[in-house]
N, C-alpha and C positions, 0 to 999 in steps of 0.2 A: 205215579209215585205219591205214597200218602203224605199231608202235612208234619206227621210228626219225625218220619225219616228224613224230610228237607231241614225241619229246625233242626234236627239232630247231627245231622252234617254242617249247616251252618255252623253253628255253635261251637265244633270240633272242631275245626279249620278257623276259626276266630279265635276259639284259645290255643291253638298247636303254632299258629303265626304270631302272637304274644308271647309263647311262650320260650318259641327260637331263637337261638340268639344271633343277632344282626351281624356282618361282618362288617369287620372295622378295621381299616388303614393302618399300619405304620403311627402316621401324621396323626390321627384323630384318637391313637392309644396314648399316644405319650403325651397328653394334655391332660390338667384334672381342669374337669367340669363341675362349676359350682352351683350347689342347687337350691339356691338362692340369692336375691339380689341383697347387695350389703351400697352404706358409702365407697366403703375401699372397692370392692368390686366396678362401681359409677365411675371413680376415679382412675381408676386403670383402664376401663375401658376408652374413657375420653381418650388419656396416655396415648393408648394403642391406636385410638383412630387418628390423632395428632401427628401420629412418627410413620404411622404406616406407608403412606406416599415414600419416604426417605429409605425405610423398611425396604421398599419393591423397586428404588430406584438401586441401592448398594447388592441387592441379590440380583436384579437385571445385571451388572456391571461384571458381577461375579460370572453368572452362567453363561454369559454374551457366547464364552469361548466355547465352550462344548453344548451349548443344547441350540437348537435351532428356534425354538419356542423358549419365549419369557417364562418362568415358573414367576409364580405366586406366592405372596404369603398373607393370610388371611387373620386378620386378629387374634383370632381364636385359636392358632396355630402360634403364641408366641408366651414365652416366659420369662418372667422378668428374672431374674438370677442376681443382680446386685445391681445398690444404686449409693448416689450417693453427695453432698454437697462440697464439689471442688474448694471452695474458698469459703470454709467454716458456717459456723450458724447463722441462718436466714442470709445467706449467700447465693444471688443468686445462676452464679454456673454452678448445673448439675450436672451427675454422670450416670447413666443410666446402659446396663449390659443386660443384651437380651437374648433367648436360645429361640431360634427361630427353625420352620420346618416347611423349606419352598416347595410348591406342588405345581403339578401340572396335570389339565385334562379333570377327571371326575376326583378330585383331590390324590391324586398319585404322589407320595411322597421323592423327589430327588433327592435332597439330601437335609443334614444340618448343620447348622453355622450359628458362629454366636458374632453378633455385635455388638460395639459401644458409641454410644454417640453420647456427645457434647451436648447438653443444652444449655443457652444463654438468653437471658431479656432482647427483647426484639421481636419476636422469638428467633436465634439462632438456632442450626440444629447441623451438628459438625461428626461427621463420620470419624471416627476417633482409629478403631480396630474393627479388622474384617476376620474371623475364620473360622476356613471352612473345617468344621468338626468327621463328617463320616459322608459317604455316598452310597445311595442306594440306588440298584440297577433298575431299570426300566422294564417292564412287559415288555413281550413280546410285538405287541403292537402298536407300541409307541418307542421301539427302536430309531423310527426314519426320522426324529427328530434330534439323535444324537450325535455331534460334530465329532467328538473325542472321547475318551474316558475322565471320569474327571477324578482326580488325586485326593 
């Protein structure tokens, strides 16, 4: 094989795998992705790594019932949809409701749910409202991990 027929292939298969478009999740379309770093960006991510433990403990509690494996929810899977200060300016109980999208396995979307939680000095952090918004079915090969259907 001469050299120019190898770079010629290379180079073809480098732009045709650039140029294809990636498959993407459920979970991973219905985020926007910001493409670039701002403060507010800084500040919401702290947010989300703050609540996240609380985050994956109230969707554990939720799926216990029907999934046999914990789903997940990964920062980057979360929307913040309203917030807000309980007891007026520089008060500090917040409220803060979020659209969240548990996965499981190679980010498999189960379903979505929106929460609220409480936040107080201390820091408190108080599960206010759980619900679950929609379910999404599972592969086929991650059926064996399903208890029930879930509502």
């Amino acid at each position: 094989m001469n050299w120019t027929r190898i770079v010629s292939v290379t180079l073809l298969t480098m732009v045709l795998s650039i140029s294809a478009p990636m498959p993407v999740t459920t979970a991973e379309a219905t985020y926007y992705t910001p493409l670039r770093d701002s403060d507010e960006l800084r500040l919401q991510d702290m947010l989300m790594n703050f609540l996240n433990p609380h985050i994956n403990n109230a969707v554990r509690d939720y799926y216990r019932h029907v999934l046999l494996e914990a789903p997940l929810v990964y920062p980057y899977f979360v929307n913040i949809t309203e917030s807000a200060r309980i007891n007026g300016f520089r008060g500090f109980r917040l409220s803060v409701t979020l659209d969240v999208t548990p996965v499981v396995g190679p980010h498999i979307p189960v379903g979505e749910d929106r929460l609220t939680f409480e936040i107080s000095a201390g820091p408190e952090v108080k599960l206010v409202d759980y619900t679950h918004l929609k379910s999404y079915p599972l592969p086929p090969h991650w059926q064996d991990i399903v208890k029930k259907p879930v509502r």
